[in-house]
PDB file with one MODEL, atoms N, CA, C and O in Angstrom:
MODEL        1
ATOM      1  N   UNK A   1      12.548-117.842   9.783  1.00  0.00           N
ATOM      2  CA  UNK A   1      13.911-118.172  10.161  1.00  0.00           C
ATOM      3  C   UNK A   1      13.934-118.900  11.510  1.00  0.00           C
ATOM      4  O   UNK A   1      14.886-119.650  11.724  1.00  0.00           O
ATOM      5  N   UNK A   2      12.941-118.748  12.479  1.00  0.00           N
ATOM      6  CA  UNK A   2      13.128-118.959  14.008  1.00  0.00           C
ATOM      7  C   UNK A   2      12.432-120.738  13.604  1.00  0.00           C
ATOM      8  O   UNK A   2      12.613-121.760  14.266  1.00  0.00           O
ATOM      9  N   UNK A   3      11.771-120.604  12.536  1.00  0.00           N
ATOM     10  CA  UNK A   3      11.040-122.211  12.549  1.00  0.00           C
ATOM     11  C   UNK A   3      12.160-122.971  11.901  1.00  0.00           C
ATOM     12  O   UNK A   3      11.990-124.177  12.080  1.00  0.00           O
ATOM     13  N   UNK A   4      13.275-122.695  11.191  1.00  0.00           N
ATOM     14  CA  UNK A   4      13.633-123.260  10.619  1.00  0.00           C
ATOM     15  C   UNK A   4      15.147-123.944  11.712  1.00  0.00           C
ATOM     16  O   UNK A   4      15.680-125.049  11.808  1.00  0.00           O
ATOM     17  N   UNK A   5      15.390-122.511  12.405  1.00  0.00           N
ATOM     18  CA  UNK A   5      16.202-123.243  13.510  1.00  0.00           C
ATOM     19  C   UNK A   5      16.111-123.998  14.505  1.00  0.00           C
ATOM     20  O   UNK A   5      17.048-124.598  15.030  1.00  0.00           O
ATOM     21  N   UNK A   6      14.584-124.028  14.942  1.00  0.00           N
ATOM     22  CA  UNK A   6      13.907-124.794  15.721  1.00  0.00           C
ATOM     23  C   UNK A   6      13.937-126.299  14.695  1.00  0.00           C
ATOM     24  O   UNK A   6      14.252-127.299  15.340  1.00  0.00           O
ATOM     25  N   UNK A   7      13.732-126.464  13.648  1.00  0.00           N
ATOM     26  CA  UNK A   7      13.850-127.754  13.040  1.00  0.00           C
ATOM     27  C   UNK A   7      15.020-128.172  12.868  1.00  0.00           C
ATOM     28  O   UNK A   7      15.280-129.375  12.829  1.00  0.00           O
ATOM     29  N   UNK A   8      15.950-127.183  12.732  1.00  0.00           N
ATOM     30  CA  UNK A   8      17.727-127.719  12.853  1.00  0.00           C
ATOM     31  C   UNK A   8      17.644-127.961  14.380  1.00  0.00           C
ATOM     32  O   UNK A   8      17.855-129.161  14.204  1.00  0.00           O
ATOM     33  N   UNK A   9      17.554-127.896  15.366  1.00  0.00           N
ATOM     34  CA  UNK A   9      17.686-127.958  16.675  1.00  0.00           C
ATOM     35  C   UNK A   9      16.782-129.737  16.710  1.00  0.00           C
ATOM     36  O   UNK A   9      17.430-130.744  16.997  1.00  0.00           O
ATOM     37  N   UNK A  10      15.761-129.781  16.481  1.00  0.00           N
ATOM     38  CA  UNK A  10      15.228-131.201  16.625  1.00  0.00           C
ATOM     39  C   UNK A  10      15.932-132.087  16.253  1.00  0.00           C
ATOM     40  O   UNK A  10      16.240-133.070  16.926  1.00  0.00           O
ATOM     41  N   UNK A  11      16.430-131.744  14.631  1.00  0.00           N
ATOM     42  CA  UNK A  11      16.995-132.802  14.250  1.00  0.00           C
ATOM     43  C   UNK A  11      17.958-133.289  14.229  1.00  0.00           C
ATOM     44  O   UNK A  11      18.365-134.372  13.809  1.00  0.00           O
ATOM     45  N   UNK A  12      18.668-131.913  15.028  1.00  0.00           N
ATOM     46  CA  UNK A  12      19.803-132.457  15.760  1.00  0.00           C
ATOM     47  C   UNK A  12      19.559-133.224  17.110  1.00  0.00           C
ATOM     48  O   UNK A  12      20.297-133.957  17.768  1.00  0.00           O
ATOM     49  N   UNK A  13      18.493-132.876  17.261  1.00  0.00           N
ATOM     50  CA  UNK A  13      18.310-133.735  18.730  1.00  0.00           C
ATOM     51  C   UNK A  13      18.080-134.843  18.872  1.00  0.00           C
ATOM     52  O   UNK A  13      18.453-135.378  19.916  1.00  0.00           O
ATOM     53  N   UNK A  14      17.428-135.547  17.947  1.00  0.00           N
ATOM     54  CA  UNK A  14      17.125-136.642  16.946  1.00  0.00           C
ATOM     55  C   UNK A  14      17.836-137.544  16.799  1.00  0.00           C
ATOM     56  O   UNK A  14      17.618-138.734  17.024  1.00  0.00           O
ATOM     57  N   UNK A  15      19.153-136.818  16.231  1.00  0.00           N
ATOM     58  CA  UNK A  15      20.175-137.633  15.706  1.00  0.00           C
ATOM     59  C   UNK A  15      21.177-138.050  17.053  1.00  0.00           C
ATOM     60  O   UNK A  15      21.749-139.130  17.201  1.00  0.00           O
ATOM     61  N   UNK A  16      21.211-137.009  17.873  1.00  0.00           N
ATOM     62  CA  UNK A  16      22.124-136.952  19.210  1.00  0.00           C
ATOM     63  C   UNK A  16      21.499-138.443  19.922  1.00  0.00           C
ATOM     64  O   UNK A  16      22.175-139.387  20.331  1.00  0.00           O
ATOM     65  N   UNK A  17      19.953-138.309  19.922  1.00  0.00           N
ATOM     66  CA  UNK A  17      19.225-139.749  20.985  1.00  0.00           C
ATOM     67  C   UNK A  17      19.700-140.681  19.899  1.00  0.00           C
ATOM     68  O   UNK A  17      20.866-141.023  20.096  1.00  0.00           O
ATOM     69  N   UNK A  18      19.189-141.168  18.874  1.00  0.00           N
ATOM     70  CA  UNK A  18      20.061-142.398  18.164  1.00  0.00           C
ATOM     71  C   UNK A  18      21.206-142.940  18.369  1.00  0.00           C
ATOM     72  O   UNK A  18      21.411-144.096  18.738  1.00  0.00           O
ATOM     73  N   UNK A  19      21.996-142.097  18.129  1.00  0.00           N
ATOM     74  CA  UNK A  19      23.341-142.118  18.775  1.00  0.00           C
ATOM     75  C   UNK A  19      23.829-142.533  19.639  1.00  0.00           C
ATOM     76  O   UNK A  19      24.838-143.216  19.462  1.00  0.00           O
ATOM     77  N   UNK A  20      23.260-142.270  21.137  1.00  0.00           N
ATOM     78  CA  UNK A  20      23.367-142.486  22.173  1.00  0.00           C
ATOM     79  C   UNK A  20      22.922-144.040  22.528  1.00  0.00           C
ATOM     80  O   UNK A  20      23.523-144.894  23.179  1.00  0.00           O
ATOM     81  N   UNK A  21      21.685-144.085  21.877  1.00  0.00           N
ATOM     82  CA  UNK A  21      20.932-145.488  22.210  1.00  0.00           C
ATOM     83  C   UNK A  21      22.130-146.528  21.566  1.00  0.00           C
ATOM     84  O   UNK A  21      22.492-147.462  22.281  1.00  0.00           O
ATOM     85  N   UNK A  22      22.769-146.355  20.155  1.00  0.00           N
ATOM     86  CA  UNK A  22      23.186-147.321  19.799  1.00  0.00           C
ATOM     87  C   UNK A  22      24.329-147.568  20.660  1.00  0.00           C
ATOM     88  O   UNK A  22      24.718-148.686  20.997  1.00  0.00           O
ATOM     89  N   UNK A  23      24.941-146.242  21.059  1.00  0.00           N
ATOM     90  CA  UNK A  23      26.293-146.769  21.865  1.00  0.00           C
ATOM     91  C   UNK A  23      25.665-147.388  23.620  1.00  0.00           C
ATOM     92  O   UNK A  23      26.449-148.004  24.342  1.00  0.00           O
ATOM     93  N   UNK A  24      24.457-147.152  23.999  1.00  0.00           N
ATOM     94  CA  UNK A  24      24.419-148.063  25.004  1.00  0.00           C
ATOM     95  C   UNK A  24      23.686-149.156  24.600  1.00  0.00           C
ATOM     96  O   UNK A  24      23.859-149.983  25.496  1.00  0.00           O
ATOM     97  N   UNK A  25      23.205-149.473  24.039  1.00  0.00           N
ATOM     98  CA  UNK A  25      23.164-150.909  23.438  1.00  0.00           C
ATOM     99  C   UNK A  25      24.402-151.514  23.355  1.00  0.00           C
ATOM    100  O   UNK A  25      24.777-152.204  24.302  1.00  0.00           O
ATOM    101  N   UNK A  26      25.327-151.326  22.066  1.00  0.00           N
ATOM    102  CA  UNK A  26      26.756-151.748  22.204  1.00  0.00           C
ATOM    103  C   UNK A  26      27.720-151.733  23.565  1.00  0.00           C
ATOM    104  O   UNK A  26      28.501-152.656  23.795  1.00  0.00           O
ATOM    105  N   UNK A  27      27.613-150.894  24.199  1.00  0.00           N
ATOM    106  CA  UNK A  27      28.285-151.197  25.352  1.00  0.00           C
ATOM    107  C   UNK A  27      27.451-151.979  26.224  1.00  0.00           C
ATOM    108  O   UNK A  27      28.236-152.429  27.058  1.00  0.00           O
ATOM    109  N   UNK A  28      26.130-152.448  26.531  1.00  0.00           N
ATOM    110  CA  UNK A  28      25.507-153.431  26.924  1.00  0.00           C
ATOM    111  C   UNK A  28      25.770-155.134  26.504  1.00  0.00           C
ATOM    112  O   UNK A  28      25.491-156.087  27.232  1.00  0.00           O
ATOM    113  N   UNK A  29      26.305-155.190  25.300  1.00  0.00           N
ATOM    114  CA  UNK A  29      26.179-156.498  24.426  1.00  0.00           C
ATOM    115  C   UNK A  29      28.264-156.522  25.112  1.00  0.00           C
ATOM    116  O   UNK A  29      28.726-157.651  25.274  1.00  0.00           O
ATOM    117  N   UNK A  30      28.988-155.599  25.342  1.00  0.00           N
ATOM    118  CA  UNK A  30      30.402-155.568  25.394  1.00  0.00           C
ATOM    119  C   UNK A  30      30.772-156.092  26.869  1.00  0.00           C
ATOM    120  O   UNK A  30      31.694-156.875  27.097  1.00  0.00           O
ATOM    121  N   UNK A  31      29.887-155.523  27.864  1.00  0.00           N
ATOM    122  CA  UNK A  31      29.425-155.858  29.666  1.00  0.00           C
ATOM    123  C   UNK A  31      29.337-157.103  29.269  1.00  0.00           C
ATOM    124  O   UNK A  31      30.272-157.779  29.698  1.00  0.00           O
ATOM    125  N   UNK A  32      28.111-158.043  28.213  1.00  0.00           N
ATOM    126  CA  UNK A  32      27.860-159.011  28.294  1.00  0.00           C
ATOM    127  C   UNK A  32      29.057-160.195  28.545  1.00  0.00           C
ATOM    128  O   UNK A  32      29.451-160.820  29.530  1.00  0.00           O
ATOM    129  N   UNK A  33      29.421-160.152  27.068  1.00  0.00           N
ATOM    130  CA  UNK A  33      30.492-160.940  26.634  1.00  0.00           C
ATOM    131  C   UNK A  33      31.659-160.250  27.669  1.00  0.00           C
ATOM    132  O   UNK A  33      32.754-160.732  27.379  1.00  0.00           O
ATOM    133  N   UNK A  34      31.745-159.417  28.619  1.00  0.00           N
ATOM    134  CA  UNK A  34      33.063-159.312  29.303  1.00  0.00           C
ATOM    135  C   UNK A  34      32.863-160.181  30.745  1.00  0.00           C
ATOM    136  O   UNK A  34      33.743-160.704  31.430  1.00  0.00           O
ATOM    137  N   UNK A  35      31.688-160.157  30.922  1.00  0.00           N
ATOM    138  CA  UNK A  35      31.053-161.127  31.937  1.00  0.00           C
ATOM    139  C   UNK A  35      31.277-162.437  32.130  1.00  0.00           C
ATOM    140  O   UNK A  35      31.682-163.035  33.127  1.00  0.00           O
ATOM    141  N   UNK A  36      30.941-162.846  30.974  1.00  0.00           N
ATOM    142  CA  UNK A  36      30.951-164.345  30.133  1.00  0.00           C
ATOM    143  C   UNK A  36      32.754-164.665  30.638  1.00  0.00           C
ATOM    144  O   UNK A  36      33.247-165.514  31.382  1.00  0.00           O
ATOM    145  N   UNK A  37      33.167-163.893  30.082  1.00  0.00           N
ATOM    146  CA  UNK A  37      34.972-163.968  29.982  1.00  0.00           C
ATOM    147  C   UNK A  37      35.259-163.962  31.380  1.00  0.00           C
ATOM    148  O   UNK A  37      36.271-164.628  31.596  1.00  0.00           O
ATOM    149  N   UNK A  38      34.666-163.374  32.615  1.00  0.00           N
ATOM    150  CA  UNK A  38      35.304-163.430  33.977  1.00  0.00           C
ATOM    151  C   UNK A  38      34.583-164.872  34.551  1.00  0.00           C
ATOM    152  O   UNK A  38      35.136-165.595  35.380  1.00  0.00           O
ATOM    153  N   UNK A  39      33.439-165.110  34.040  1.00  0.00           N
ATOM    154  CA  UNK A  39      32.921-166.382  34.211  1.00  0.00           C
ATOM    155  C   UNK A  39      33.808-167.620  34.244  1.00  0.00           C
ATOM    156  O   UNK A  39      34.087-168.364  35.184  1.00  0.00           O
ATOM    157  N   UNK A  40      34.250-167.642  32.704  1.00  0.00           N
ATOM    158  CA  UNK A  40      35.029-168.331  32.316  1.00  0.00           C
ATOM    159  C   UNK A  40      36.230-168.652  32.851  1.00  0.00           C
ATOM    160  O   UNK A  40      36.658-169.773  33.127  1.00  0.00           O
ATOM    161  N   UNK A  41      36.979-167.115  33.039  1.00  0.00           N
ATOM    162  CA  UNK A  41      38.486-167.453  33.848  1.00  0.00           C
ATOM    163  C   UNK A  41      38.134-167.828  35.422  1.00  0.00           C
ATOM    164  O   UNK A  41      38.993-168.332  36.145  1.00  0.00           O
ATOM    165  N   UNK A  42      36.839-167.547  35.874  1.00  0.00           N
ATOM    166  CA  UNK A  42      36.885-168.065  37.196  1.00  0.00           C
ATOM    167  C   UNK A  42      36.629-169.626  37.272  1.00  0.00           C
ATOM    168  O   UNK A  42      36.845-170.314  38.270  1.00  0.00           O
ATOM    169  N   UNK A  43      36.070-170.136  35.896  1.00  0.00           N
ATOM    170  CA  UNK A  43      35.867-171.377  35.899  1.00  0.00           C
ATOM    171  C   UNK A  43      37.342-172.114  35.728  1.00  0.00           C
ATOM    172  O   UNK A  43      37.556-173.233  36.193  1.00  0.00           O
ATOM    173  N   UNK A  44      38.089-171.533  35.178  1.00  0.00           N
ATOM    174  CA  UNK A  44      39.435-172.083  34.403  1.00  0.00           C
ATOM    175  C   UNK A  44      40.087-172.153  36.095  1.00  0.00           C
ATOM    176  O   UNK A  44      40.479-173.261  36.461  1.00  0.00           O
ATOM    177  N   UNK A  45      40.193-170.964  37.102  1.00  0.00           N
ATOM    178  CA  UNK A  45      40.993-171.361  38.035  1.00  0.00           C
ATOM    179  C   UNK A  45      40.489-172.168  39.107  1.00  0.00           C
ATOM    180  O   UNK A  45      41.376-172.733  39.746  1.00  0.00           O
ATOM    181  N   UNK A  46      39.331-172.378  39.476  1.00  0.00           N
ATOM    182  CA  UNK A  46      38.364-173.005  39.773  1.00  0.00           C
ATOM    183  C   UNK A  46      38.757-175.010  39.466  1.00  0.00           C
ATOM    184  O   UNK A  46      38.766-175.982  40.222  1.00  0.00           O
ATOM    185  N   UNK A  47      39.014-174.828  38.035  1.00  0.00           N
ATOM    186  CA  UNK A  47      38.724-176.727  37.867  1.00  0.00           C
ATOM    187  C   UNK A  47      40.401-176.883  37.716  1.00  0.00           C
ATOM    188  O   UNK A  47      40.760-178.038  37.488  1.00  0.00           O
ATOM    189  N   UNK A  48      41.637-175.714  37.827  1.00  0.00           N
ATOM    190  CA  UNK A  48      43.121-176.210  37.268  1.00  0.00           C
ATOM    191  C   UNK A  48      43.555-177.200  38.220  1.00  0.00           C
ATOM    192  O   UNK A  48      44.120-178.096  37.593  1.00  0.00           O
ATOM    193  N   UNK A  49      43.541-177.431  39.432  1.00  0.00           N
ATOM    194  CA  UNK A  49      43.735-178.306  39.909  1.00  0.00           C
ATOM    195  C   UNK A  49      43.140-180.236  39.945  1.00  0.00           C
ATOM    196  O   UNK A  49      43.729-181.308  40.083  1.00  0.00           O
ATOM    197  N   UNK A  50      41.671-179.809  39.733  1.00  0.00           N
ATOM    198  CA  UNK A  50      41.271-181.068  39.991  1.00  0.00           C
ATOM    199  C   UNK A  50      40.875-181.593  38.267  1.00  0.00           C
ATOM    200  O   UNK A  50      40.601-182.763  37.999  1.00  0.00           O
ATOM    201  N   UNK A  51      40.905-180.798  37.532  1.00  0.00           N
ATOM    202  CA  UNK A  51      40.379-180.991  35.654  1.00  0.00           C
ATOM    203  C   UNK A  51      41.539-179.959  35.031  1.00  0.00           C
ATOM    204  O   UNK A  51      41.275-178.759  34.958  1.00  0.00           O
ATOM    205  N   UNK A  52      42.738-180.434  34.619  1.00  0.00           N
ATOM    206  CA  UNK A  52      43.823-179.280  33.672  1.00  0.00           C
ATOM    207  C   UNK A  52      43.035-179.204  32.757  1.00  0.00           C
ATOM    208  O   UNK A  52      42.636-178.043  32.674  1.00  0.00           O
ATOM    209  N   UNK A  53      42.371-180.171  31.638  1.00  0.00           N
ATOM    210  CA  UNK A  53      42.416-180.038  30.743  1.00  0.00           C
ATOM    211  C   UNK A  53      40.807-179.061  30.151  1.00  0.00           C
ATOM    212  O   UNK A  53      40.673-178.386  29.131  1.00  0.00           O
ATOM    213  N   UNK A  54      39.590-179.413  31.488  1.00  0.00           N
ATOM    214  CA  UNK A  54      38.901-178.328  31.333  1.00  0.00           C
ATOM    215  C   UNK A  54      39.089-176.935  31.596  1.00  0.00           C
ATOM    216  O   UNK A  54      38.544-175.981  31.041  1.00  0.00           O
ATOM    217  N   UNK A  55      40.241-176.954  32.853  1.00  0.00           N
ATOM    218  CA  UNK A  55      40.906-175.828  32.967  1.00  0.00           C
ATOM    219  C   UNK A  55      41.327-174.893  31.615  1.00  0.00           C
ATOM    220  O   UNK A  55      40.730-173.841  31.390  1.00  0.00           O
ATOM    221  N   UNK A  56      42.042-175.217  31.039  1.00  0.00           N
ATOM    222  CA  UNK A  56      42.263-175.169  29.697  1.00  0.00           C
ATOM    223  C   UNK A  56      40.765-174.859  28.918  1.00  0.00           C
ATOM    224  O   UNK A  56      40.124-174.042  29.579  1.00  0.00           O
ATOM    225  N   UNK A  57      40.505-175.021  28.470  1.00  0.00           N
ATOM    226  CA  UNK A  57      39.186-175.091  28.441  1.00  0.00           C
ATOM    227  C   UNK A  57      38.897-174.078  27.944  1.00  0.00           C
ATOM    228  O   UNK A  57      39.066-173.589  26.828  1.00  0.00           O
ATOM    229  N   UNK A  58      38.354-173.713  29.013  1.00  0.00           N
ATOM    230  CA  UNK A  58      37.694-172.286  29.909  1.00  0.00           C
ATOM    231  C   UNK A  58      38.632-171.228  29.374  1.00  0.00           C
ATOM    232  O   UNK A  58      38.282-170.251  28.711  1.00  0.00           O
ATOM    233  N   UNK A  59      40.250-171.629  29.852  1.00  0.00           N
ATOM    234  CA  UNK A  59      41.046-170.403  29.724  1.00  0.00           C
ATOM    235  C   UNK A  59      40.659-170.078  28.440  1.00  0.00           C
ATOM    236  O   UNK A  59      40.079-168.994  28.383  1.00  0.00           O
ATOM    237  N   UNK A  60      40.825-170.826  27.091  1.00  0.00           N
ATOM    238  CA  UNK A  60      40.432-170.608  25.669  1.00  0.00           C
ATOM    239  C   UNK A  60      39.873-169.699  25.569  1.00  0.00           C
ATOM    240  O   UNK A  60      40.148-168.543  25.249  1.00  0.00           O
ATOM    241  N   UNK A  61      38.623-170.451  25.985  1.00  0.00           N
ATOM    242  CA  UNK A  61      37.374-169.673  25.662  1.00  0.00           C
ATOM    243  C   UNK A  61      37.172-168.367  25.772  1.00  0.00           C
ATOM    244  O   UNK A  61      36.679-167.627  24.921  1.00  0.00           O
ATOM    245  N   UNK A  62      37.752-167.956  27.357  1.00  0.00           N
ATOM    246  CA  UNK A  62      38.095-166.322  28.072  1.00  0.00           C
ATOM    247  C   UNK A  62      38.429-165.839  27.022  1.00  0.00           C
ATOM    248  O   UNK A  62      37.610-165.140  26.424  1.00  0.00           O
ATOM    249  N   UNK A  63      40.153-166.134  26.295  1.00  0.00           N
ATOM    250  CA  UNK A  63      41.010-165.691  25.687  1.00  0.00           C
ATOM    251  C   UNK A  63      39.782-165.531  24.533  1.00  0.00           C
ATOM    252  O   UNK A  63      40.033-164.531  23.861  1.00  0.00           O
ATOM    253  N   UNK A  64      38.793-166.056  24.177  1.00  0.00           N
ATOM    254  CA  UNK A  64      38.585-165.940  22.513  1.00  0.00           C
ATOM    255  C   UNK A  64      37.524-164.541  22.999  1.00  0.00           C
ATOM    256  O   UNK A  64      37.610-163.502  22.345  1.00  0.00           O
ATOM    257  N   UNK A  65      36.733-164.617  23.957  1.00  0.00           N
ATOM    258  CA  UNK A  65      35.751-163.745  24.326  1.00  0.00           C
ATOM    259  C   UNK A  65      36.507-162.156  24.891  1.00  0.00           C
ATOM    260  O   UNK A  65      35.821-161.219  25.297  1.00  0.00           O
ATOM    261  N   UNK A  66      37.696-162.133  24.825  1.00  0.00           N
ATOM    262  CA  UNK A  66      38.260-161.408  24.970  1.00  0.00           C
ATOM    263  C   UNK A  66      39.209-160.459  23.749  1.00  0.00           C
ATOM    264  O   UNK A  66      39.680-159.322  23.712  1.00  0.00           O
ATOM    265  N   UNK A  67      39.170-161.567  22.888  1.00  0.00           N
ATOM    266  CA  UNK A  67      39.589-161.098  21.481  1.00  0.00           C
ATOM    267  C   UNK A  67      38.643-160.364  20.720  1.00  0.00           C
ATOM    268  O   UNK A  67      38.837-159.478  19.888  1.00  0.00           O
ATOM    269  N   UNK A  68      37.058-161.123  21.340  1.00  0.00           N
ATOM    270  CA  UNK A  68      35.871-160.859  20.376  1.00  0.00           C
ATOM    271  C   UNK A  68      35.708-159.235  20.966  1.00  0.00           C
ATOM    272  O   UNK A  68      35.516-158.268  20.229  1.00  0.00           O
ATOM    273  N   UNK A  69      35.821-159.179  22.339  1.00  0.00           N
ATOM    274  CA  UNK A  69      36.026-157.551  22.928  1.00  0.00           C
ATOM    275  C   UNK A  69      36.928-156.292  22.046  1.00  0.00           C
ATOM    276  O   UNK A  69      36.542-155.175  21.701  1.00  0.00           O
ATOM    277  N   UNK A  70      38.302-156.984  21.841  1.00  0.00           N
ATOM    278  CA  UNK A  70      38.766-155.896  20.912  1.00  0.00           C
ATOM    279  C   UNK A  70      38.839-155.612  19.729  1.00  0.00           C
ATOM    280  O   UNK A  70      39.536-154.741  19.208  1.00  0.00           O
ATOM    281  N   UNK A  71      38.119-156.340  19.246  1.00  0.00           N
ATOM    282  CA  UNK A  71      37.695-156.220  17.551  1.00  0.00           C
ATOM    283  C   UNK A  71      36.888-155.031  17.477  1.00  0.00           C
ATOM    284  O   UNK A  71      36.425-154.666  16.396  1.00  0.00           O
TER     285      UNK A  71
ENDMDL
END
């Protein structure tokens, strides 16, 4: 009985590290692309004066990398 709870205990432990790894992976790849997006809007306020239309641009792009965040 004591071996068998010791193997429920691993494999729960098992399953707990998987788990974990995938959600910091995913929240690693989410940092990424949220990065990208402050990049972007700093580029957008950055060129609005001297380039609107790359200004624009940029803002898009934020906006789409920001959509891709709450999916």
């Amino acid at each position: 009985m004591l071996i068998g709870v010791a193997a429920m205990i691993l494999i729960f432990s098992i399953f707990v590290i998987i788990s974990l790894q995938r959600l910091n992976s995913q929240n690693k790849a989410q940092e990424a692309i949220l990065s990208q997006a402050k990049e972007k809007l700093a580029s957008a306020k950055a060129a609005k004066d001297s380039d609107p239309a790359l200004s624009k641009k940029y803002l898009e792009e934020a906006k789409n990398l920001n959509l891709q965040l709450l999916k």
